[in-house]
C-alpha positions as CSV (number, residue, x, y, z in Angstrom):
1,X,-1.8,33.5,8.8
2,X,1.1,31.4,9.1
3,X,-0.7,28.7,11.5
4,X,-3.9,28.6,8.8
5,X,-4.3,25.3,7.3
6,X,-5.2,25.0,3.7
7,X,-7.9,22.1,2.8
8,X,-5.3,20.5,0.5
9,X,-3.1,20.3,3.5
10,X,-5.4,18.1,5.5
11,X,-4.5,14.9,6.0
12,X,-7.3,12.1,4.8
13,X,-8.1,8.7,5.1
14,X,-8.6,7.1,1.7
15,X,-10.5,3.2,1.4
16,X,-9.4,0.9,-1.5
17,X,-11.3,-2.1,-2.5
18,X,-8.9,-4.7,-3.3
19,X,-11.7,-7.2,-4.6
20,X,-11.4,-8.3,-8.2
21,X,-8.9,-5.8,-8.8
22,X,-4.9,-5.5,-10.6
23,X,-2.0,-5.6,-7.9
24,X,-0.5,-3.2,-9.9
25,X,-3.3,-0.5,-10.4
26,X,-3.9,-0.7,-6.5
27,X,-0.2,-0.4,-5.7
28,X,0.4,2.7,-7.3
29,X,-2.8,4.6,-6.8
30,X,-2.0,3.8,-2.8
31,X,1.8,4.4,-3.5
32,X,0.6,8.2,-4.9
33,X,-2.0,8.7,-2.6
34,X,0.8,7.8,0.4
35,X,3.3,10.0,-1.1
36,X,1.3,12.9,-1.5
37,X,1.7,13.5,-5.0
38,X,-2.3,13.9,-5.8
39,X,-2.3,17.4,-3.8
40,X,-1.0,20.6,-5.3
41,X,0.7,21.3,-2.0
42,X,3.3,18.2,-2.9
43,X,6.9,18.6,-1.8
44,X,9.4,15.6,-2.6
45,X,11.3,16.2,0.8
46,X,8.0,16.3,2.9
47,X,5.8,14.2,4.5
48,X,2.4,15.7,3.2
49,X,0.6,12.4,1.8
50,X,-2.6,10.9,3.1
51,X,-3.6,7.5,4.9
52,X,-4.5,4.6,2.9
53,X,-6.6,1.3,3.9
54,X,-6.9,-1.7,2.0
55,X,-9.3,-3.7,2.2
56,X,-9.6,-7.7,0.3
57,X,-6.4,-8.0,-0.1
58,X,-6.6,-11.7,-0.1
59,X,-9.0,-11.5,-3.4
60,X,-6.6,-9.5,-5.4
61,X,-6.0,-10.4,-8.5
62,X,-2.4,-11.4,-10.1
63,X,-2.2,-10.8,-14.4
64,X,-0.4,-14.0,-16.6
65,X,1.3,-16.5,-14.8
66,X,3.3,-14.7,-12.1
67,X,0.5,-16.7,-9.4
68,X,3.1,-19.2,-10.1
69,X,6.2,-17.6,-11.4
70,X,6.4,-14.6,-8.5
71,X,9.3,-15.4,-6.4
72,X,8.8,-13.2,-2.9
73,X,12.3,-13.5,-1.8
74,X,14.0,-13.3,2.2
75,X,17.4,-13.2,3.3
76,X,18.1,-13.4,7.1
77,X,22.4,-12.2,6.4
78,X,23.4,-15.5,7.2
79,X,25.0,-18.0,4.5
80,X,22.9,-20.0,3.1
81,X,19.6,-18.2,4.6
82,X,17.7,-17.5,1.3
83,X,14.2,-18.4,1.3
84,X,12.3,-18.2,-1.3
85,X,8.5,-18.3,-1.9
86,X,5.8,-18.2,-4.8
87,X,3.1,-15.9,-5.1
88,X,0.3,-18.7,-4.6
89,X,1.8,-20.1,-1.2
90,X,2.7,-15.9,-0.1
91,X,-1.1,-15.5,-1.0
92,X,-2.5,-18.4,1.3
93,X,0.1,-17.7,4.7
94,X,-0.3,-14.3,4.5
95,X,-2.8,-12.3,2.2
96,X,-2.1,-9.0,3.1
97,X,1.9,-9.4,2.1
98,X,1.3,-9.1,-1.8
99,X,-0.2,-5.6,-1.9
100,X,2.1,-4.5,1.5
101,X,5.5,-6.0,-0.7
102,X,4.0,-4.3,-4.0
103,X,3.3,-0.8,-2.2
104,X,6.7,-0.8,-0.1
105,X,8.5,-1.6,-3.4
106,X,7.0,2.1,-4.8
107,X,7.7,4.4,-2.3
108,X,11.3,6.0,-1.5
109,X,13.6,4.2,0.5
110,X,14.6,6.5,2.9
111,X,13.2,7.7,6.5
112,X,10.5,9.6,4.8
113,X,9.3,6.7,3.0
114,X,9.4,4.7,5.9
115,X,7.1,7.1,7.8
116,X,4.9,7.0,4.6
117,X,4.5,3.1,4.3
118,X,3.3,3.0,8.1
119,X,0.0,5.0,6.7
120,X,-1.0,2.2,5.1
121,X,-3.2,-0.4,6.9
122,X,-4.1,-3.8,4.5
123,X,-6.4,-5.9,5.7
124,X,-7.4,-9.5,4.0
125,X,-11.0,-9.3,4.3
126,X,-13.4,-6.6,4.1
127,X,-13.9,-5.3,7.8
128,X,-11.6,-2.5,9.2
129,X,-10.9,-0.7,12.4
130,X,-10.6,2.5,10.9
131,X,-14.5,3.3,10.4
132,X,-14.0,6.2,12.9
133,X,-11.9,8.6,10.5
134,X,-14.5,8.4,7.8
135,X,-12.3,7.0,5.0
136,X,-13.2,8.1,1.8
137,X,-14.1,5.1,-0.6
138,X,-12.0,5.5,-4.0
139,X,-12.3,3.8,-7.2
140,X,-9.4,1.6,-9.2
141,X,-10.3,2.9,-12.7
């Protein structure tokens, strides 16, 4: 029975509205759901999480002030190369960059999380290519 897979085992696609919603709360219920850590089969050193797509990430919503006070920062390594952007102008160039930069920021840094972060797909508006693995539609409580 060693080759039996277990239905918690199985890897599924999971669909997150982004519409209306906290870039927090979406961030770490796709951060959890990328690592794994909703199946009783999670292991810290093993890859066992499921694939996440995003979906209106451009209408996600930002709490207080940080739509002007977020600083998304770059560095290229050489002097002087800092650049530096607020939330509003990250939101109009490229929509997708908030939740992908908020998501990225929760999961390990190492090659593990690496391999985790590319099973999430964000996408500004509210079509998808991923219609063929039946994602599972979840709500942001």
């Amino acid at each position: 029975m060693a080759n039996a897979q277990h239905a918690a085992d199985k890897v599924r696609w999971h669909l997150i509205d982004a519409d209306g919603q906290v870039l927090g709360r979406i961030s770490t219920m796709a951060a959890r759901l990328l690592q794994g850590k909703h199946k009783p089969t999670y292991t810290p050193f093993i890859d066992t999480g499921d694939h996440v797509v995003i979906v209106n990430a451009a209408k996600v919503k930002l709490t207080g002030r940080k739509e002007d006070q977020k600083i998304y920062r770059q560095h290229s390594g050489y002097e002087g190369g800092l650049r530096e952007e607020r939330a509003r102008l990250v939101r109009q160039r490229k929509p997708h960059k908030l939740v992908e930069d908020a998501v990225h920021g929760m999961l390990p840094k190492t090659k593990l999380g690496q391999a985790m972060y590319r099973k999430l797909k964000v996408y500004a508006g509210p079509d998808h290519p991923h219609t063929a693995q039946k994602p599972s539609k979840l709500e942001v409580a």
